[in-house]
VOPAGU-2260 file (C-alpha; in pm, 1 decimal, decimal comma):
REM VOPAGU-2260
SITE   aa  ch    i         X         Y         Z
SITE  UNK   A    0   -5410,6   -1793,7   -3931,8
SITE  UNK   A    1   -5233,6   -1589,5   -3671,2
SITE  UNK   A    2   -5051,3   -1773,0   -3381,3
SITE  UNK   A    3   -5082,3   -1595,3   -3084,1
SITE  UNK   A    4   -4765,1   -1588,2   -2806,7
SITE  UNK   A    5   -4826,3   -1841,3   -2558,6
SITE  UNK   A    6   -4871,3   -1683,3   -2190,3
SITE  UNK   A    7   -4612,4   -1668,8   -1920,2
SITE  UNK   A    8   -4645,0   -1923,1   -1676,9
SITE  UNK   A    9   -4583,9   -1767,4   -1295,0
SITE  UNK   A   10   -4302,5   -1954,3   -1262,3
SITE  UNK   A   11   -4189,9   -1861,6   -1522,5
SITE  UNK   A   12   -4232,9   -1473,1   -1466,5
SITE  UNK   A   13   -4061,6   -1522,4   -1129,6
SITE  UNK   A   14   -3753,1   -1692,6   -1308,9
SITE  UNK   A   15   -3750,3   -1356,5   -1487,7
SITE  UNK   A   16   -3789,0   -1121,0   -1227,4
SITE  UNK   A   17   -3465,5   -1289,6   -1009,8
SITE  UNK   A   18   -3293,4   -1283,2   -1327,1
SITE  UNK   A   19   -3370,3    -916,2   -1420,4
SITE  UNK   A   20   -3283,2    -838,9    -973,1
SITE  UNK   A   21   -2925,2   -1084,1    -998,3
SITE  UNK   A   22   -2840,6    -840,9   -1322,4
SITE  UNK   A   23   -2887,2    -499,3   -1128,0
SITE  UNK   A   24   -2570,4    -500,5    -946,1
SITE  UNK   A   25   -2352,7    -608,3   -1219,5
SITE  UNK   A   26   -2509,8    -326,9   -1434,2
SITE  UNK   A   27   -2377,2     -74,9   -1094,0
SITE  UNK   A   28   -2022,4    -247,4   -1186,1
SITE  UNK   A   29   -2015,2    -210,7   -1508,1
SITE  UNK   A   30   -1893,0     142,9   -1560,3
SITE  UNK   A   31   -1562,0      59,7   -1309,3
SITE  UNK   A   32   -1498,7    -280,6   -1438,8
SITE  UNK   A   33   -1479,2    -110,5   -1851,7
SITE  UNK   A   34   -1209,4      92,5   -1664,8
SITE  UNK   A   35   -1004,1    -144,2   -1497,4
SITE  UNK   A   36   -1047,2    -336,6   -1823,5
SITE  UNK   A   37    -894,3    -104,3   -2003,2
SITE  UNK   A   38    -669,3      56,9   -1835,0
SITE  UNK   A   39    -584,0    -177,1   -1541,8
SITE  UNK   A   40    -592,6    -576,6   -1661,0
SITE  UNK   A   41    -558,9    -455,1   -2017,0
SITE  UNK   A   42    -197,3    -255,2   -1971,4
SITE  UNK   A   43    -117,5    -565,1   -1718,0
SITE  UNK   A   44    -131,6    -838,7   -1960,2
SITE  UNK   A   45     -12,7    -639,2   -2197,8
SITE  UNK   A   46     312,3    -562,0   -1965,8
SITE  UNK   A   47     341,5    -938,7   -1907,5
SITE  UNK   A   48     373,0    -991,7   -2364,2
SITE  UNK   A   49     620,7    -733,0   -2367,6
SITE  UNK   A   50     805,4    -852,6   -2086,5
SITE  UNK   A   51     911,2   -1136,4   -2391,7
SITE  UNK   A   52    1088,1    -867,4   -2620,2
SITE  UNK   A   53    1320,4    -614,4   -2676,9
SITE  UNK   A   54    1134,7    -306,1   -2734,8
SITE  UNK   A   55    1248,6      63,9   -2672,4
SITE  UNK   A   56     922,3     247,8   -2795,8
SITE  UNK   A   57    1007,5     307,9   -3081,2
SITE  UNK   A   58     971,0      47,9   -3330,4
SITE  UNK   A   59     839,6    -312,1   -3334,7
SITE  UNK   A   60     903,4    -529,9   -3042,0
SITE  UNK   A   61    1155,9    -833,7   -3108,1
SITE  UNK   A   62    1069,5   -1155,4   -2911,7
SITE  UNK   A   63    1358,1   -1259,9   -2712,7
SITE  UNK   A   64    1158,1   -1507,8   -2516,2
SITE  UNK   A   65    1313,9   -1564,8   -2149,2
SITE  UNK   A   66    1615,1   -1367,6   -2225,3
SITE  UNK   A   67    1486,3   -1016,4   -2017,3
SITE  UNK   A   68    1407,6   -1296,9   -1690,6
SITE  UNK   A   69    1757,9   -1421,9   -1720,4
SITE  UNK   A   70    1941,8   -1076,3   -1720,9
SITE  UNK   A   71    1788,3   -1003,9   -1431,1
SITE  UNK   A   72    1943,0   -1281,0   -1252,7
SITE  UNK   A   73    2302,8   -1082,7   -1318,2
SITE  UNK   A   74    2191,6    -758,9   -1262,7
SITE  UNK   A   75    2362,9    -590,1    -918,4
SITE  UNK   A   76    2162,8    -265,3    -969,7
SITE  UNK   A   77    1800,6    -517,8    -940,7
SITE  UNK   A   78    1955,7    -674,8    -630,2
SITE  UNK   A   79    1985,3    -339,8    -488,0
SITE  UNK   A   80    1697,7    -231,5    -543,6
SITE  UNK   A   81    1516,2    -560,6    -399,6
SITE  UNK   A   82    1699,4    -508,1    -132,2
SITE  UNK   A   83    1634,2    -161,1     -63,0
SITE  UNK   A   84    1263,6    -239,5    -111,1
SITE  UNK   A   85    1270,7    -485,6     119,1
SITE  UNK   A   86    1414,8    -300,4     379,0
SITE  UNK   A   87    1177,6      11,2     315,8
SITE  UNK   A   88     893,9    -241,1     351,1
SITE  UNK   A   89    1032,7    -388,8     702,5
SITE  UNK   A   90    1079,3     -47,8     863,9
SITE  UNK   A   91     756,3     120,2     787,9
SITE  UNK   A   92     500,3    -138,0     786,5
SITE  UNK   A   93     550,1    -190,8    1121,3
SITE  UNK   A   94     592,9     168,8    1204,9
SITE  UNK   A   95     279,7     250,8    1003,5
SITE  UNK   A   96      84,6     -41,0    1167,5
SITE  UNK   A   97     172,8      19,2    1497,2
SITE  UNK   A   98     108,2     459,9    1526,5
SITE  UNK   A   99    -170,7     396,4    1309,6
SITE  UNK   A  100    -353,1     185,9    1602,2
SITE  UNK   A  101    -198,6     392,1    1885,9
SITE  UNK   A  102    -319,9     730,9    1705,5
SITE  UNK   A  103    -691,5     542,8    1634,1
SITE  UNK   A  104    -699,7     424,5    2016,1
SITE  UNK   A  105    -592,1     795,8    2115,1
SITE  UNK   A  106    -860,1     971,4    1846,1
SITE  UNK   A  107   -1061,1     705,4    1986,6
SITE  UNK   A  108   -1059,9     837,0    2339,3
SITE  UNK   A  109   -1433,8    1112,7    2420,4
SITE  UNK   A  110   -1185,7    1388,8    2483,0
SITE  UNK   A  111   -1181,3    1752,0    2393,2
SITE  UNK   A  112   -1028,2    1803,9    2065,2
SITE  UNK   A  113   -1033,0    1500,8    1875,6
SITE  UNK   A  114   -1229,1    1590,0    1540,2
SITE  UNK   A  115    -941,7    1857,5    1578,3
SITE  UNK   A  116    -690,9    1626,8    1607,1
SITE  UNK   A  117    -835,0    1356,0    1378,5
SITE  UNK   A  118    -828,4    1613,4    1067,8
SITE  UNK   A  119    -434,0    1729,0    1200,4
SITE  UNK   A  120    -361,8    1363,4    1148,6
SITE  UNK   A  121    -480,4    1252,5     881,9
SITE  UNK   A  122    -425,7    1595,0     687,9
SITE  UNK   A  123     -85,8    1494,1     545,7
SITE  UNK   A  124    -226,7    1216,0     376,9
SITE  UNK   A  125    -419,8    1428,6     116,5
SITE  UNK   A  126     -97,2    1630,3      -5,2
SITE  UNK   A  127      29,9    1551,6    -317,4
SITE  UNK   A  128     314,6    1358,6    -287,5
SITE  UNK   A  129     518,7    1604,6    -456,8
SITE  UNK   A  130     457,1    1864,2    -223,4
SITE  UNK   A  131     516,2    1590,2      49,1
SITE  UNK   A  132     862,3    1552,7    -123,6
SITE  UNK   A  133     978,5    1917,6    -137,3
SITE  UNK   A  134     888,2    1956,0     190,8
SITE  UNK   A  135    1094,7    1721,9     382,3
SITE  UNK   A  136    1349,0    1781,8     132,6
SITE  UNK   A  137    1378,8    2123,2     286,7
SITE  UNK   A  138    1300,8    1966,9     676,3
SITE  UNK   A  139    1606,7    1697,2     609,8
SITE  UNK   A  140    1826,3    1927,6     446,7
SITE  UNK   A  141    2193,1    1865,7     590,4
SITE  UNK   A  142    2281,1    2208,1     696,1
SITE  UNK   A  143    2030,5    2419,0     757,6
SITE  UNK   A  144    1737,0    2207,1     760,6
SITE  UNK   A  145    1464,0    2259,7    1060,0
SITE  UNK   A  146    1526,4    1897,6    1214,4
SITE  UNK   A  147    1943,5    1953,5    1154,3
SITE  UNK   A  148    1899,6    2292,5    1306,1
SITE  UNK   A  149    1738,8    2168,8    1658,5
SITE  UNK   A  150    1924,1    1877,8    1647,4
SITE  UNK   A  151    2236,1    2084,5    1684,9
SITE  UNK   A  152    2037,7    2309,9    1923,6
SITE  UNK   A  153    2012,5    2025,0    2113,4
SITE  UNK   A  154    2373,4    1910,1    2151,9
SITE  UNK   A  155    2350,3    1643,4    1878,2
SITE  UNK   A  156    2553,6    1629,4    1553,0
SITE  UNK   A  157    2341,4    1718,5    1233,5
SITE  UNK   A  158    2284,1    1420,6    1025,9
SITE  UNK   A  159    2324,5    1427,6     663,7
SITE  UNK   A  160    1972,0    1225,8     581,3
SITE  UNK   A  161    1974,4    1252,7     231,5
SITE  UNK   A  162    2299,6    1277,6      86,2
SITE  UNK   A  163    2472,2     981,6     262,3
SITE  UNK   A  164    2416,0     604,6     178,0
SITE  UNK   A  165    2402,6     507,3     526,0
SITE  UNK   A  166    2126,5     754,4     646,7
SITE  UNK   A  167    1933,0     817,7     299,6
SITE  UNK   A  168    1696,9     528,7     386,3
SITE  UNK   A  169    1564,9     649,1     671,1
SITE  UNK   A  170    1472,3    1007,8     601,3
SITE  UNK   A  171    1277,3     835,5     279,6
SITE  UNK   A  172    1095,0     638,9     590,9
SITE  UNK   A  173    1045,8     960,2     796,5
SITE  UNK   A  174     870,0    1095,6     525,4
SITE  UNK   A  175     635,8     814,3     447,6
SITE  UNK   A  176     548,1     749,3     753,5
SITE  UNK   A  177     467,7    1102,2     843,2
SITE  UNK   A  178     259,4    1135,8     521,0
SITE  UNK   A  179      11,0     830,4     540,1
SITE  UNK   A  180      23,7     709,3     856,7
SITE  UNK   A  181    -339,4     906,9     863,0
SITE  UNK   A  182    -455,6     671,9     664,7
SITE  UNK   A  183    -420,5     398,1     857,5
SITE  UNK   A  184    -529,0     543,9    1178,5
SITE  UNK   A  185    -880,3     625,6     971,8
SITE  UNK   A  186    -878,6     206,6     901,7
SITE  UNK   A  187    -828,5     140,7    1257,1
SITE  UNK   A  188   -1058,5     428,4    1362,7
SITE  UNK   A  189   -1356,4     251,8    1199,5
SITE  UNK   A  190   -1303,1     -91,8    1360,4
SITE  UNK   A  191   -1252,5      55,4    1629,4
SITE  UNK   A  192   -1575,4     232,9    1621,7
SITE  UNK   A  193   -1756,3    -150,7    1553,8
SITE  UNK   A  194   -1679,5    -289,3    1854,3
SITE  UNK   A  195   -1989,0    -242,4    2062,8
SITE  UNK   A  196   -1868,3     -83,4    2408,5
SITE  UNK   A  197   -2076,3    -320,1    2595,6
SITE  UNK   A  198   -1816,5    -594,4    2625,5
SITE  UNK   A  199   -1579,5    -305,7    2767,7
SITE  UNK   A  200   -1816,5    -219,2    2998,2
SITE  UNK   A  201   -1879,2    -618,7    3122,0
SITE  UNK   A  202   -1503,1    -656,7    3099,5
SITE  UNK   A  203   -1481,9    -370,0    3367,8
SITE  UNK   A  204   -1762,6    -499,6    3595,4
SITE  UNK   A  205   -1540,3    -812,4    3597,9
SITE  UNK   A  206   -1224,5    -659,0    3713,6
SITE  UNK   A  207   -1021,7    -633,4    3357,3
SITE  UNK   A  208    -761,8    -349,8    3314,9
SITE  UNK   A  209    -636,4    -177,1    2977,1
SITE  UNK   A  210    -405,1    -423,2    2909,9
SITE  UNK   A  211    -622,0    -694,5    2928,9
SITE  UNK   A  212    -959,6    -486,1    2767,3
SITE  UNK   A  213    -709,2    -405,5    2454,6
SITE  UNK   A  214    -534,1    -809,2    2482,7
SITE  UNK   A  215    -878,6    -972,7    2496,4
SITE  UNK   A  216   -1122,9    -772,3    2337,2
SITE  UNK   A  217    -943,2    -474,9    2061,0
SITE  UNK   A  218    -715,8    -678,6    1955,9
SITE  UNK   A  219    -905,7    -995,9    1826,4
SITE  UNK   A  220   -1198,2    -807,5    1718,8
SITE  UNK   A  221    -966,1    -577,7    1482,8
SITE  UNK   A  222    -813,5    -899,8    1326,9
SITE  UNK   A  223   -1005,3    -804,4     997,7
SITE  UNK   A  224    -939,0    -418,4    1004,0
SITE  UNK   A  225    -580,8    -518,6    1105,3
SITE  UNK   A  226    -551,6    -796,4     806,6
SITE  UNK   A  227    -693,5    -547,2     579,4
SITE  UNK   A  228    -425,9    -285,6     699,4
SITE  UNK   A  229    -164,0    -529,6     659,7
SITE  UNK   A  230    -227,4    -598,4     290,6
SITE  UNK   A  231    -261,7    -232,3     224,3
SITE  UNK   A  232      40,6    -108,3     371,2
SITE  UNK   A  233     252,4    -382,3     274,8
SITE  UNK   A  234     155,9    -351,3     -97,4
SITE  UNK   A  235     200,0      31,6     -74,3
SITE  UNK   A  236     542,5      13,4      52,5
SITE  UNK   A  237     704,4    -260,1    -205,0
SITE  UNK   A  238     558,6      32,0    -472,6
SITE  UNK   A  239     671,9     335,9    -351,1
SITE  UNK   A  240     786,5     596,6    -623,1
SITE  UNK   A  241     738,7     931,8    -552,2
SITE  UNK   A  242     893,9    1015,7    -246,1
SITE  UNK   A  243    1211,2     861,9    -325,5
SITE  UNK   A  244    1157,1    1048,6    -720,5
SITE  UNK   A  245    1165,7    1388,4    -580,3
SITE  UNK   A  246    1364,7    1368,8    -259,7
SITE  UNK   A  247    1695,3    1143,3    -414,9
SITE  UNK   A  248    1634,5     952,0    -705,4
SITE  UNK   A  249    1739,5     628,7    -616,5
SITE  UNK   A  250    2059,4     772,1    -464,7
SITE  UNK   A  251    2304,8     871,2    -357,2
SITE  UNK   A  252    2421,7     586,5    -531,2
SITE  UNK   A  253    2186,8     297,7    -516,2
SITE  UNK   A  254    2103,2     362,9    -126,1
SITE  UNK   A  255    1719,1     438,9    -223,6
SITE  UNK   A  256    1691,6     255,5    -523,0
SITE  UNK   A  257    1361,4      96,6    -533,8
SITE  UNK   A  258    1208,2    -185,8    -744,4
SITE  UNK   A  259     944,9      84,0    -875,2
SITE  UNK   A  260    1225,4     345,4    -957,9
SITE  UNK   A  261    1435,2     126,0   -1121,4
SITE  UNK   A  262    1150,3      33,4   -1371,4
SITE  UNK   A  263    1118,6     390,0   -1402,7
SITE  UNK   A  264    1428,6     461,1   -1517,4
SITE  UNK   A  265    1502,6      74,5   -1740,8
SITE  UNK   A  266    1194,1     190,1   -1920,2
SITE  UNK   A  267    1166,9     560,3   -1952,3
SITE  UNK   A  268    1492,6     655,1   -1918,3
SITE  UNK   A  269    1703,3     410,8   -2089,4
SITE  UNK   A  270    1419,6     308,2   -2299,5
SITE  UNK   A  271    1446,6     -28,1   -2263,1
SITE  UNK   A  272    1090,3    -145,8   -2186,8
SITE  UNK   A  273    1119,8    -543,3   -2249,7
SITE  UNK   A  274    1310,8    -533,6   -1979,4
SITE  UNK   A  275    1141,0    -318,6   -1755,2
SITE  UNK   A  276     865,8    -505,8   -1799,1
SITE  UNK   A  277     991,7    -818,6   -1669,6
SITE  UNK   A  278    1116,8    -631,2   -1390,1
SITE  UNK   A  279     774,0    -539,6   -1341,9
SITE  UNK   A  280     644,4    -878,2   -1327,6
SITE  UNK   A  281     882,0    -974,4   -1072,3
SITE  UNK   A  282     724,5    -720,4    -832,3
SITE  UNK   A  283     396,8    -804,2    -933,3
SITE  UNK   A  284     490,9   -1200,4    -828,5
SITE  UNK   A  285     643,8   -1081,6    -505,9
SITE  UNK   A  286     321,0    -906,0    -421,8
SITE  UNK   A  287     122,2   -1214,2    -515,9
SITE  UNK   A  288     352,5   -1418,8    -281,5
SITE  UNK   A  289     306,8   -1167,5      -7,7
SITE  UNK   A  290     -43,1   -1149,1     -43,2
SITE  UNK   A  291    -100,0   -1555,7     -14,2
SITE  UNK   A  292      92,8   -1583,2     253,0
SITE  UNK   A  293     -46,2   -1313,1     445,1
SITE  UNK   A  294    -369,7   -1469,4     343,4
SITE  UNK   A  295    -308,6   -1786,7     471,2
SITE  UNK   A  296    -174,7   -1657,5     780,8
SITE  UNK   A  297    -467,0   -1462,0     873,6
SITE  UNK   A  298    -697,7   -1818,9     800,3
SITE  UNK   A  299    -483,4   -1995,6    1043,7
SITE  UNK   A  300    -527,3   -1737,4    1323,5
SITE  UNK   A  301    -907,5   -1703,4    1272,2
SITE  UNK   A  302    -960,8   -2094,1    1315,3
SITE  UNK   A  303    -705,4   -2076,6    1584,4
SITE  UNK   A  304    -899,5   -1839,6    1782,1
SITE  UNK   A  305   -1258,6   -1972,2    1693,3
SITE  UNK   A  306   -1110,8   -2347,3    1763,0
């Protein structure tokens, strides 16, 4: 005797439809989350396990347990780096924040010129970074580089940007902020571009000037855009690399060493990757610290300003 299926009930069929519609976007992810699988989260974790050896490629890796987080703890070249980083980050995020938002308000503006000016801006942002190096290697050059040479036309004494301790720091900030501050203007260009112009407009009829149309109105409805920003710019800075790779390599000295160069060069260089690792993970934990408390910040203002 054959036994037939037994029919689908509607509900049933419905319960199998929303299933089939809840799977869609997942399927959409799927092809970027095998790639950050594999070659974000997987490398990661994997970073974190040999961040518990002594391994210099070659060979097996030899647990040493916490011994790699403990040398760092005596390590003056680390500190130096930490520091520098630090520093890096508290010039140019600010910098970066702040032009990005003045150059968005500005691109913002129904003026002549502004698609013109939008692409001159943001333009830099799409070089490669090692053309971006080379570049202001030449413009910072000490003695006849093209912001030495006007400098002196000018009356002023040239400054040696890159080859002394006290001034190496800042040309590596010059040059970052010149090359992605486009980016952030585009951020701040689409938020923005969300605010609906009517509440300027009512603002106006009311009596409000700039200062009070950007106070009352920009500013709190760019929260997000600006949080967003934030995060981006801050986690950029604690990894830059390549700037400070072609323009000095850490030096003169250790006056641009970063956290990101010096795992460079503990891992690849001196082939000591256990350690670099857990150097590594010490950036990744000040980024995670950073981010929560940026986080938490931002949650405070938002039910400060809706309270």
């Amino acid at each position: 005797m054959r036994i037939l299926p037994r029919p689908r009930t509607a509900a049933a069929e419905a319960s199998r439809l929303r299933f089939r519609r809840q799977l869609i976007p997942y399927l959409f992810l799927l092809p970027y989350l095998t790639f950050f699988v594999l070659f974000r989260l997987g490398p990661a974790l994997a970073g974190m396990g040999i961040s518990f050896t002594k391994w210099s490629i070659v060979g097996a890796p030899e647990w040493v347990g916490l011994s790699n987080y403990e040398a760092m703890t005596r390590d003056p070249r680390l500190s130096a780096a930490v520091t520098n980083t630090l520093f890096f980050t508290g010039l140019t995020v600010p910098l970066l924040v702040v032009l990005g938002l003045a150059l968005a308000m500005l691109m913002n503006q129904p003026h002549r010129g502004r698609a013109l000016g939008r692409v001159a801006v943001f333009t830099p942002y799409v070089l490669m970074s090692t053309v971006v190096g080379v570049i202001w290697t030449w413009l910072l050059e000490k003695d006849f580089g093209l912001i030495n040479v006007y400098l002196s036309q000018l009356g002023f004494e040239k400054v040696p940007w890159l080859v002394d301790q006290s001034t190496a720091m800042y040309g590596i900030v010059l040059t970052t902020v010149w090359w992605t501050v486009g980016y952030n203007m585009v951020l701040f260009l689409a938020g923005l571009q969300d605010i609906p112009t009517e509440l300027y407009e009512a603002a106006r009829i009311d009596g409000a000037n700039a200062w009070q149309l950007f106070r009352r109105i920009t500013l709190p409805l760019l929260a997000p855009t600006t949080f967003l920003v934030l995060m981006l710019t801050i986690i950029n800075s604690f990894q830059v690399f390549d700037q400070v790779y072609v323009m000095t390599s850490g030096g003169p000295g250790t006056a641009t060493l970063t956290l990101v160069q010096y795992i460079y060069t503990t891992a690849f260089q001196f082939r000591k990757m256990g350690y670099g690792a857990a150097i590594a993970c010490l950036l990744f934990a000040i980024l995670i610290i950073f981010a929560l408390v940026q986080t938490r910040a931002y949650r405070r203002g938002v039910r400060g300003v809706a309270a």
